[in-house]
VMD Tcl script that draws the C-alpha trace (Angstrom):
set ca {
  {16.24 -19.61 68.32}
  {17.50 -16.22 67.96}
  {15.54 -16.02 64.80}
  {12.47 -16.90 66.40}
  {12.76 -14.23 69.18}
  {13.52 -11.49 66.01}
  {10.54 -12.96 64.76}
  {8.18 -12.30 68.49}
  {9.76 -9.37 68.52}
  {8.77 -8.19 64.66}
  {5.98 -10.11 64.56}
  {4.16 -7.97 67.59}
  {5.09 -4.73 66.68}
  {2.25 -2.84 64.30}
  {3.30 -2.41 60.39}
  {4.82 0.47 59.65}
  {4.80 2.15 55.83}
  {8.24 3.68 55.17}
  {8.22 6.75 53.06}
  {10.20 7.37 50.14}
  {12.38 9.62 51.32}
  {13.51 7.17 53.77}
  {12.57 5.86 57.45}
  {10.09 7.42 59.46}
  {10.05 8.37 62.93}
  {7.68 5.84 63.61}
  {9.91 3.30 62.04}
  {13.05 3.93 64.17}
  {11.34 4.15 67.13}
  {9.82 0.23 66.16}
  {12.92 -0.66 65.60}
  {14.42 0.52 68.69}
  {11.62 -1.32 70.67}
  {12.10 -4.20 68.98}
  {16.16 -3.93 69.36}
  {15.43 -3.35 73.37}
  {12.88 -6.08 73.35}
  {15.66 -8.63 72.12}
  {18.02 -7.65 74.38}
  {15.42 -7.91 77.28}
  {14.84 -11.55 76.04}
  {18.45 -12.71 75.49}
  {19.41 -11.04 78.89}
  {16.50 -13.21 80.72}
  {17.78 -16.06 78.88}
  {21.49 -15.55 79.81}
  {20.06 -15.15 83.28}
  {18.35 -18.27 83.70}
  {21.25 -20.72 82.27}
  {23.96 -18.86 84.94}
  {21.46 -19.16 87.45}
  {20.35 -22.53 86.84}
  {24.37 -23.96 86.58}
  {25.08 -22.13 89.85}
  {22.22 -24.04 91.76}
  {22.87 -26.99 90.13}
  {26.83 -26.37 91.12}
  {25.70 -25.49 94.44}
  {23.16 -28.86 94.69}
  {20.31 -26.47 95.24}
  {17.10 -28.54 94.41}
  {14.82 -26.33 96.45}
  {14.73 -23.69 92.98}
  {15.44 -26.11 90.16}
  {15.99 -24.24 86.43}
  {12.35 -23.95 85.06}
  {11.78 -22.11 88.63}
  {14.36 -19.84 87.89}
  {13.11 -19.12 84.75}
  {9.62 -18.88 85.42}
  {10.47 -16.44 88.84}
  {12.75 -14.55 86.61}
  {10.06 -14.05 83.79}
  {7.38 -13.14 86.44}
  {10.12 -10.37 88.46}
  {10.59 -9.01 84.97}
  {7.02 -8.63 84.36}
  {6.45 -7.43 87.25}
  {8.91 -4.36 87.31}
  {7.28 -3.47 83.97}
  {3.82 -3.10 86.01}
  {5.53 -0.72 88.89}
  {7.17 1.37 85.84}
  {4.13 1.83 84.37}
  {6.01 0.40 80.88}
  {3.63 -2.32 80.55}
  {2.09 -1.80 77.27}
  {5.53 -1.11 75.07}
  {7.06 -3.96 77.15}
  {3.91 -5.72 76.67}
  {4.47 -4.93 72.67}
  {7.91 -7.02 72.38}
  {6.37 -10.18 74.38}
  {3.16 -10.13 72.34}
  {3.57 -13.20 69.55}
  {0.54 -15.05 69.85}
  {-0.04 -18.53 70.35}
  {0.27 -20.34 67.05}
  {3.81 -19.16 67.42}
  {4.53 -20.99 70.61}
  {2.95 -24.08 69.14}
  {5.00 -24.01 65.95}
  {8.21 -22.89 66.80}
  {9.19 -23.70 71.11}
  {7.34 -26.27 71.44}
  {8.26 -29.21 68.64}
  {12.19 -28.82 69.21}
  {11.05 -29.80 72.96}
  {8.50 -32.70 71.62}
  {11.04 -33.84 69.34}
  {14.30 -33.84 71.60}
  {11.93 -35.61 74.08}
  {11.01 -38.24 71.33}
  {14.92 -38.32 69.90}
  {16.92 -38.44 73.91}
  {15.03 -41.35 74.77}
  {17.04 -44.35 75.80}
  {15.69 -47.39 73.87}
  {16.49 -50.16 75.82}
  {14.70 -48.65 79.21}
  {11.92 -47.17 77.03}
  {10.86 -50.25 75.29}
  {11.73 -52.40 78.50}
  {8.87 -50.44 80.36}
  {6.55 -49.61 77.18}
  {3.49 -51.89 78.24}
  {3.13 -49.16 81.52}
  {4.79 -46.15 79.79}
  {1.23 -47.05 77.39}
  {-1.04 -47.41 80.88}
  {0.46 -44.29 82.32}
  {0.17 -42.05 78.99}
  {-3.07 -42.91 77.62}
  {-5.17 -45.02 79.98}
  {-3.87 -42.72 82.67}
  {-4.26 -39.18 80.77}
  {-7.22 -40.06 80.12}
  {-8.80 -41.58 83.50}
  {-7.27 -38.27 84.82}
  {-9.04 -36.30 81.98}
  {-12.85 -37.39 82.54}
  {-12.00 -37.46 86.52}
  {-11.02 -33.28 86.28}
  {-13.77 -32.30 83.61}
  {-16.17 -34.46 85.65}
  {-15.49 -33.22 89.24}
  {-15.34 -29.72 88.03}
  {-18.73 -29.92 86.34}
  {-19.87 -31.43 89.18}
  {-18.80 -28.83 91.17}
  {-20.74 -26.48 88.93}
  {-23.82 -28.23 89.66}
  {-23.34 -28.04 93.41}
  {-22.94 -24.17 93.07}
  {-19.50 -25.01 95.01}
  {-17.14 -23.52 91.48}
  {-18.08 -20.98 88.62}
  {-19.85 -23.44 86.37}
  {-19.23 -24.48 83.13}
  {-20.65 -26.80 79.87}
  {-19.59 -30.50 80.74}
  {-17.92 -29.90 77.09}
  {-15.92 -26.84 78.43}
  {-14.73 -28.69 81.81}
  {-13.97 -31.67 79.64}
  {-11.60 -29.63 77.57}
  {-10.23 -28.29 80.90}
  {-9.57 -31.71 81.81}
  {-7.36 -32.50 78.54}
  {-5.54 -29.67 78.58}
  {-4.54 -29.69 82.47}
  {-4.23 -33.48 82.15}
  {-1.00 -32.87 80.15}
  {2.14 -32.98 82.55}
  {5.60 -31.57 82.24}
  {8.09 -33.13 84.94}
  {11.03 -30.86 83.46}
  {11.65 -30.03 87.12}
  {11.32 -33.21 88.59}
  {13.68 -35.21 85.96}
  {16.53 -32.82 86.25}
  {16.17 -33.79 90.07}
  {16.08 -37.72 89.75}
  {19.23 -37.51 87.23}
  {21.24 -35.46 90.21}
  {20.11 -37.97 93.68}
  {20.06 -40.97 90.99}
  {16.46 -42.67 91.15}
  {16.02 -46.06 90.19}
  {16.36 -46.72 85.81}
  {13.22 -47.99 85.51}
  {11.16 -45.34 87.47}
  {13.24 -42.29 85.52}
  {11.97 -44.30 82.66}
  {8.18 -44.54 83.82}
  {8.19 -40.79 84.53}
  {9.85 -39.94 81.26}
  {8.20 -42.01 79.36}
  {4.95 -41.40 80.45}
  {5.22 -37.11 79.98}
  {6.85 -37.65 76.78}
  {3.40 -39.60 75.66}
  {1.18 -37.89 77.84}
  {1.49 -34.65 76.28}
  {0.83 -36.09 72.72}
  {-2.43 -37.61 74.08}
  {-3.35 -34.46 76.16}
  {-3.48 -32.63 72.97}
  {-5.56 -34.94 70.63}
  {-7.83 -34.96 73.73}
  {-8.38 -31.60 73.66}
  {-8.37 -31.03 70.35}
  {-11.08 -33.55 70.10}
  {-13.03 -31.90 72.61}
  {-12.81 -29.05 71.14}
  {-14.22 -30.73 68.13}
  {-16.83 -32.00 69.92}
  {-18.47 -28.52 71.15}
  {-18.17 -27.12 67.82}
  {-20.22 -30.11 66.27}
  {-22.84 -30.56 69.37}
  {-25.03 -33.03 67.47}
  {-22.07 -35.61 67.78}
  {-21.96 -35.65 71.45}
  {-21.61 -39.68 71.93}
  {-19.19 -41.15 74.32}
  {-17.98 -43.67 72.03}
  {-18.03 -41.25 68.97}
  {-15.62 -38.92 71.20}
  {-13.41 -42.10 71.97}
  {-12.95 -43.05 68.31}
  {-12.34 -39.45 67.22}
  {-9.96 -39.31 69.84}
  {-8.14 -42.40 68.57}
  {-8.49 -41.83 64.71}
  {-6.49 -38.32 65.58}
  {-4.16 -40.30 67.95}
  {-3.21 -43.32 65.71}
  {-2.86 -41.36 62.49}
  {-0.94 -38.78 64.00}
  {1.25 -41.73 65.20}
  {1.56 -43.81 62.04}
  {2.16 -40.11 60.37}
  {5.24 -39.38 62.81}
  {6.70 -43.32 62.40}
  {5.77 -43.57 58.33}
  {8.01 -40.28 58.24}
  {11.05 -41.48 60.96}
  {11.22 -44.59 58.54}
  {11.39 -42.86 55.16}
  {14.00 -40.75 56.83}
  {16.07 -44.16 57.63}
  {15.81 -46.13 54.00}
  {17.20 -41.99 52.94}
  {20.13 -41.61 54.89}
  {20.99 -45.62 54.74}
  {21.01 -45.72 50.80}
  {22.00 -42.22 49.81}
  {25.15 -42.51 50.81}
  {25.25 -38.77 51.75}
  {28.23 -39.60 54.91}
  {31.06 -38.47 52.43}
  {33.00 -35.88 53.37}
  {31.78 -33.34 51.02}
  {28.27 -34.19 51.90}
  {28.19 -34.09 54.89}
  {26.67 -30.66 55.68}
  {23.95 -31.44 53.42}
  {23.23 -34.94 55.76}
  {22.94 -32.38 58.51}
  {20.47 -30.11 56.92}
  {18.29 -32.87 55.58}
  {17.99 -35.12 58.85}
  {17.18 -31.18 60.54}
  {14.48 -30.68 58.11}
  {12.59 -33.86 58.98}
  {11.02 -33.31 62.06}
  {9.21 -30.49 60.71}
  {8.39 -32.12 57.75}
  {6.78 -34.36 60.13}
  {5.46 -31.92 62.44}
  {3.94 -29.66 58.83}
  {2.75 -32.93 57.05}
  {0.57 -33.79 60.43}
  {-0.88 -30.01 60.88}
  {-1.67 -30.01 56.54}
  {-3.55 -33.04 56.76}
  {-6.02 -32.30 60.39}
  {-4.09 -34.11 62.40}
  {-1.96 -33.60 65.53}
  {1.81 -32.38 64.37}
  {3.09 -32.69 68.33}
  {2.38 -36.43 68.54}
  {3.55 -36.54 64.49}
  {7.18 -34.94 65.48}
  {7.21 -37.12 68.82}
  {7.15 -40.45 67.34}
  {9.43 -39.22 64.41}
  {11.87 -38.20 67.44}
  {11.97 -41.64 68.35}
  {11.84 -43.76 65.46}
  {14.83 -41.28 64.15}
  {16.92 -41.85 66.91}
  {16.19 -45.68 67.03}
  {17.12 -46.04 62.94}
  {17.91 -42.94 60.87}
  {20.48 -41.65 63.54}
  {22.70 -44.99 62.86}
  {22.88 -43.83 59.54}
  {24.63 -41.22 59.80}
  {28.44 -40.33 59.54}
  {30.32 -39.68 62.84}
  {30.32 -35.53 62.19}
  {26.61 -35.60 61.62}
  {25.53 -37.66 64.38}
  {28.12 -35.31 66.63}
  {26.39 -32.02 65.74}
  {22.71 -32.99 65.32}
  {22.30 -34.52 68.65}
  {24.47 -31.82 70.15}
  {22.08 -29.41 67.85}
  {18.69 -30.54 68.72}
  {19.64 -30.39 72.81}
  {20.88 -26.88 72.04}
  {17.30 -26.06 70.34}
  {15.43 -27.59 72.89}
  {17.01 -26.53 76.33}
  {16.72 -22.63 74.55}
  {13.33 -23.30 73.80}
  {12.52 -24.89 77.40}
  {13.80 -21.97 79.16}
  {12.36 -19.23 76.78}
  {9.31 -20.94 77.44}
  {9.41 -20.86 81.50}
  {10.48 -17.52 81.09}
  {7.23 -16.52 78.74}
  {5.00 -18.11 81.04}
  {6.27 -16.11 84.20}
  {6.42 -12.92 82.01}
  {2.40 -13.11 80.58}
  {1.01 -14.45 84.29}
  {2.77 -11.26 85.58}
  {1.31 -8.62 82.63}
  {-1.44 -10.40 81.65}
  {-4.72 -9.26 83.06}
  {-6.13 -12.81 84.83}
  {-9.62 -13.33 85.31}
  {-9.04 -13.64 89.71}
  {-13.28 -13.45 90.18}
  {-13.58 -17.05 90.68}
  {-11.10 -18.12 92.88}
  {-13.02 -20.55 94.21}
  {-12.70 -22.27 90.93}
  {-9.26 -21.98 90.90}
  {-8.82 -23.13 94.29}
  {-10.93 -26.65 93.56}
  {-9.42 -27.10 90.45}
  {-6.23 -27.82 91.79}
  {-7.46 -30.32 94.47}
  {-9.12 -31.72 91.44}
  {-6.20 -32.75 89.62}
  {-4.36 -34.12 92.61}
  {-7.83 -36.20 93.14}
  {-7.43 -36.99 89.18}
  {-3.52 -37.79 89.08}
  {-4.08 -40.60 92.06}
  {-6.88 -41.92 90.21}
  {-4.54 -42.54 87.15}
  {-1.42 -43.43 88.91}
  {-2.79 -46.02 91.72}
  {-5.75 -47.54 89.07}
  {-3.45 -48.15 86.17}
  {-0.32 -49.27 88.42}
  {-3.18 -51.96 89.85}
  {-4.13 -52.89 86.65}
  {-0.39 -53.44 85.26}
  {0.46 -55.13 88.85}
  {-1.97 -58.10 88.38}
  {-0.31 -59.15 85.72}
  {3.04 -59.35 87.86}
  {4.79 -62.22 89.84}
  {5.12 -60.40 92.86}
  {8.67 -59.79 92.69}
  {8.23 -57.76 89.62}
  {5.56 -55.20 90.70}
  {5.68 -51.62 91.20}
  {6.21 -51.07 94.00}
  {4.24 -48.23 96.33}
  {6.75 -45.53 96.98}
  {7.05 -45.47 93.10}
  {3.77 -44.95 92.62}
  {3.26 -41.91 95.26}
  {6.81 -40.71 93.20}
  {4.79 -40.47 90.44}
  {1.61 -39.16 91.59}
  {3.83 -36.67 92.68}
  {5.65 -35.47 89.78}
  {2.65 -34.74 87.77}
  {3.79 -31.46 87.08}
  {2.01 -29.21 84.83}
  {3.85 -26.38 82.44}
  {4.14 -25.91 78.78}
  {1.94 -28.23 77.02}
  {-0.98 -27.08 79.74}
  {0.12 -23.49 79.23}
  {-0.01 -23.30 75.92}
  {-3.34 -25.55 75.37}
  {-5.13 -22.50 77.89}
  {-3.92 -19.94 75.78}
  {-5.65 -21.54 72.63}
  {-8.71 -21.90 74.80}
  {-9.28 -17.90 75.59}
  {-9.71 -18.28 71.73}
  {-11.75 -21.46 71.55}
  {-14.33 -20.50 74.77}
  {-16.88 -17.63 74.95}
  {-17.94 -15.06 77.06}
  {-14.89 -14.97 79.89}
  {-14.99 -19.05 80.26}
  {-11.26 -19.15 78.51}
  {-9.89 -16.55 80.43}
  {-11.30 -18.46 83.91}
  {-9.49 -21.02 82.80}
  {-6.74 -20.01 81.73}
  {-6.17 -17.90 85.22}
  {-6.97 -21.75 86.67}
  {-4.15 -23.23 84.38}
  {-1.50 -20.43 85.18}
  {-1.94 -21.22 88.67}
  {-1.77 -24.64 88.75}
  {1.83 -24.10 86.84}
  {3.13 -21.60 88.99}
  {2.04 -24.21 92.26}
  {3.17 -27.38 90.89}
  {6.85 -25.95 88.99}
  {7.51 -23.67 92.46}
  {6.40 -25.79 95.73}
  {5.93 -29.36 94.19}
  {8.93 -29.13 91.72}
  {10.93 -27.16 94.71}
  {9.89 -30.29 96.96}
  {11.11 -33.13 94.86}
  {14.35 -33.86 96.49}
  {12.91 -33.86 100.02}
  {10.26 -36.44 98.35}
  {12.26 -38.80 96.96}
  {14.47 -39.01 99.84}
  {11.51 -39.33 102.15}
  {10.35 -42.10 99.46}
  {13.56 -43.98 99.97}
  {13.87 -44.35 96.24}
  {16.97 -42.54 95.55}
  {20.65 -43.25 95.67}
  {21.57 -45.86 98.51}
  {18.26 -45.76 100.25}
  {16.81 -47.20 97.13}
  {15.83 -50.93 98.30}
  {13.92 -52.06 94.98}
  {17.11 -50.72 92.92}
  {19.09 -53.46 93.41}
  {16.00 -55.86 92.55}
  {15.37 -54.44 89.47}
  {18.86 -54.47 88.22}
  {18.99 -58.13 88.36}
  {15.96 -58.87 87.40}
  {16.58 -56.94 84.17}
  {20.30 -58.40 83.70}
  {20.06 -60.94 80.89}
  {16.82 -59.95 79.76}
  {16.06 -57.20 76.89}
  {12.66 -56.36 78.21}
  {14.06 -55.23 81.91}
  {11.32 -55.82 84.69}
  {8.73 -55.57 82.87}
  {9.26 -58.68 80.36}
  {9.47 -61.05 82.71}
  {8.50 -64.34 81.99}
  {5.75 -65.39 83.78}
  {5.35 -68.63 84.11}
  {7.52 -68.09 87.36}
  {4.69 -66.36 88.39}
  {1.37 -67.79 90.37}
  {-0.77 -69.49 88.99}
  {-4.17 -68.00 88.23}
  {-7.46 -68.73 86.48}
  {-8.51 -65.30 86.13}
  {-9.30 -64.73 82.26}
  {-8.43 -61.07 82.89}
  {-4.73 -61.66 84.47}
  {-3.72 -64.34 81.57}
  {-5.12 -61.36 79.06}
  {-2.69 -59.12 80.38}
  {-0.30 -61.21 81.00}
  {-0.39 -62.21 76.94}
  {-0.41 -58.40 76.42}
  {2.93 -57.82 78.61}
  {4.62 -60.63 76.47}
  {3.76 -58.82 73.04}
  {6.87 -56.41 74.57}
  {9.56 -59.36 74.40}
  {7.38 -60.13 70.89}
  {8.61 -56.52 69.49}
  {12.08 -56.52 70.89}
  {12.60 -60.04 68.38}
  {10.94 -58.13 65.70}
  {13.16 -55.31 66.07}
  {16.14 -56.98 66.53}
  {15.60 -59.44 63.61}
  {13.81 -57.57 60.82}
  {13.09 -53.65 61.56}
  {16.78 -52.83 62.40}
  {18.60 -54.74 59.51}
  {15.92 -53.01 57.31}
  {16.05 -49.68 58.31}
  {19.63 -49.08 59.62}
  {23.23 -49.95 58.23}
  {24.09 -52.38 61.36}
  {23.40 -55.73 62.44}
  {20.96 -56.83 64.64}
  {22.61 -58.53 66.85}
  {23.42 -55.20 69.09}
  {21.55 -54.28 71.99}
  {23.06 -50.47 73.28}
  {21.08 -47.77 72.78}
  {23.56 -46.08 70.66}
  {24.92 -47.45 67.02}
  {28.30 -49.19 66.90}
  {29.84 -46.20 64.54}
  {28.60 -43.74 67.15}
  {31.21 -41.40 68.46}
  {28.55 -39.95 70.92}
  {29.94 -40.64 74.35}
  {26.84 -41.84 76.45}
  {28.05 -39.20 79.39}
  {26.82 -36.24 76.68}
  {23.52 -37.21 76.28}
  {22.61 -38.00 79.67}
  {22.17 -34.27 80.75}
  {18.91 -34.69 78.52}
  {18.12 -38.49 79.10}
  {18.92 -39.15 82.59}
  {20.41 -42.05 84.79}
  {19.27 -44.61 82.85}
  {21.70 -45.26 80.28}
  {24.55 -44.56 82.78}
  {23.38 -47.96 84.43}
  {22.90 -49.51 81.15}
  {26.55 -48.72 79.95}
  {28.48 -48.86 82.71}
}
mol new
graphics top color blue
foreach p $ca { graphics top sphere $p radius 0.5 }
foreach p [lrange $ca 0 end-1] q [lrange $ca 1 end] { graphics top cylinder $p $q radius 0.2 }
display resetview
């Protein structure tokens, strides 16, 4: 990490010749502003970790850590305004955006991918799937359709439908940072942590192959079909996927047969299993597809096999390693965000747009949340469905931050004359609203909700309902259910069993294969793991204390 600042720093000051007599003025006085511009950046980091331990120590929840960070970037960029320092300031924040997409954001897509728990992940995959890409992308074509929409009623600046659909992917994208650290304090329910986890861990993968192919789709306007933008969408999605897995498995028949857990090889175990990821993540980007949903899905399928593998030293350090990376990168990137909406110049002449857009996407995210939690309930006995406080909990934590950030920032690139700089004004807004008042608001939420701690009436439901059962609530068997003739409801009711169908599969076949234990285990973490559960949960959340306790 403190490589990659050196490198922002370097990387936006201008190239300077040195003579060859020695260093010129010029040159010492770039390397002075780069020198000050480090410091700046470390000291805003060092600021937001005290700050966000003494709120967290004082059970603040009303400024949670990413709202530290982002306040702290934004006061920081503002003071550089009053002291009229702004464009040498401006000079040691200025690393563009390929930057932030190659270097912050996959050690936060991968550490998502690699800290999920697998027994509450897999136990709640059929409607982490709804959520992520039925959902995203309900709420996707609901934003870029309202918006245009509101174009054509001369109610918003207007824009191409192709533009306000690529508005829709990229503010689709949520980032609950915020939110989880909250339910892991008041201690929500396992298997709504899970949903909302889940669901932003895959939503942001799908978010960007949405936008990406939307992007596509402007560029190449004789291709404007529906369907052609749906497979498109899917061809980028699935490869992507199969790209990330293919990689996470190679990675597991390496470390199981290499035998590189000796003691004198065990730094270079370390190095290798580091590498992968952006193996993964490079491999994806070389060959057109998406590298974020590449390095997610190696994240996972790592943790699940390749991480078993390992000796006890190596398994000690990388996971300690990768939460390191990411929770630097996290707060570098809250603190970037506050930083550019404070310096940069924002495009405020169409406020109106700004103003609809963000009762847009709360229209959108309740379109998502209460259609696809319908759809997954008729295929419930009644004592398994979700119920409707968890659903408003998650319409509610449909936070938006990096991902949507960063996806705005390409689009001042991608859209002409002043349309990406509209919306990327929209987008910074919408972040600063949703991490400061909704993220702020959680706690008061969830407690209104009833679904934390001992007000939490479906807790104890769900518990026992999952006790016994390696698919949780949501493999339930359901021929305890009633009795229906509806084609649809025995559909997805064959569709939630496939769940219980790859837990067997797993269990029997893909785990002997790919890792050096048996089967037989269920735990989330291998049986040589010396990985206390307590250290990972600061990154995973209640659910595995339930599960191991």
């Amino acid at each position: 990490m403190a490589t990659g600042l050196a490198a922002a720093a370097a990387a936006a000051a201008p190239p300077v010749v040195a003579s060859a007599t020695g260093s010129s003025p010029g040159t010492v006085d770039e390397q002075k502003a780069a020198g000050v511009g480090i410091l700046l950046q470390i000291s805003m980091l060092v600021l937001s970790f005290v700050l966000g331990h003494v709120l967290r120590r004082r059970k603040f929840y009303y400024l949670p850590e990413a709202s530290g960070s982002l306040l702290i970037g934004m006061i920081v960029g503002g003071l550089a305004n009053i002291s009229n320092t702004q464009k040498s300031t401006r000079r040691w924040f200025n690393f563009r955006e390929d930057f932030f997409l190659l270097f912050l954001l996959p050690p936060i897509i991968f550490q998502s991918g690699f800290s999920l728990a697998p027994k509450p992940f897999f136990s709640n995959f059929g409607a982490i799937i709804t959520f992520a890409i039925l959902g995203t992308f309900i709420a996707s074509i609901v934003t870029g359709l309202l918006v245009y929409l509101g174009g054509l009623l001369y109610i918003i600046y207007r824009l191409p439908l192709v533009e306000c659909m690529m508005f829709g992917a990229l503010v689709s994208a949520t980032d609950p940072v915020t939110v989880l650290s909250i339910f892991q304090e008041l201690g929500t329910d396992t298997n709504l942590y899970a949903l909302v986890f889940g669901e932003s861990v895959l939503n942001d993968a799908v978010a960007i192959s949405l936008y990406r192919t939307m992007a596509t789709m402007r560029t190449h306007p004789s291709g404007q079909n529906f369907f052609l933008v749906i497979l498109r969408f899917l061809e980028n999605f699935v490869g992507s996927m199969s790209s990330g897995i293919g990689v996470g498995l190679i990675s597991a028949l390496l470390f199981k047969y290499a035998a590189l857990g000796v003691e004198n090889l065990q730094n270079l175990e370390s190095c290798l299993f580091v590498l992968f990821p952006y193996f993964s993540y490079m491999l994806a980007e070389g060959i057109g597809l998406s590298g974020i949903v590449s390095i997610l899905f190696t994240g996972i399928v790592m943790k699940r096999y390749t991480f078993s593998n390992l000796s006890e030293d190596s398994q000690r350090f990388t996971a300690r390693f990768f939460h390191l990376l990411s929770s630097l990168a996290e707060a570098f990137v809250f603190i970037y965000m506050g930083f550019d909406i404070a310096m940069e110049r924002q495009s405020w002449s169409h406020v109106g747009f700004i103003f609809f857009s963000i009762i847009f996407i709360l229209l959108a995210r309740a379109a998502n949340v209460f259609s696809c939690a319908y759809i997954l309930n008729l295929a419930r006995p009644p004592h398994c469905q979700i119920p409707r406080q968890y659903q408003q909990a998650l319409w509610y934590s449909g936070l938006r931050g990096a991902m949507a950030f960063a996806l705005a920032l390409q689009s001042v690139h991608d859209l002409p004359g002043g349309h990406g700089e509209t919306i990327f004004t929209a987008t910074t807004s919408i972040v600063v609203l949703t991490v400061l008042l909704i993220g702020g608001s959680t706690g008061t939420m969830l407690e209104a909700l009833q679904v934390v701690g001992d007000s939490n009436r479906y807790h104890q439901l769900y518990e026992e309902n999952s006790d016994g059962n390696d698919t949780g609530y949501m493999g339930q068997n359901y021929d305890e259910g009633p009795s229906t003739s509806s084609k649809f409801k025995s559909k997805l009711r064959d569709i939630r069993r496939s769940t219980s169908s790859f837990a067997l599969l797993d269990k029997n076949y893909l785990t002997p294969i790919f890792t050096s234990r048996n089967g037989d285990r269920n735990d989330d973490t291998p049986d040589n793991s010396p990985i206390a559960d307590k250290e990972l949960t600061v990154s995973r959340g209640p659910s595995d204390l339930e599960e191991h306790d």
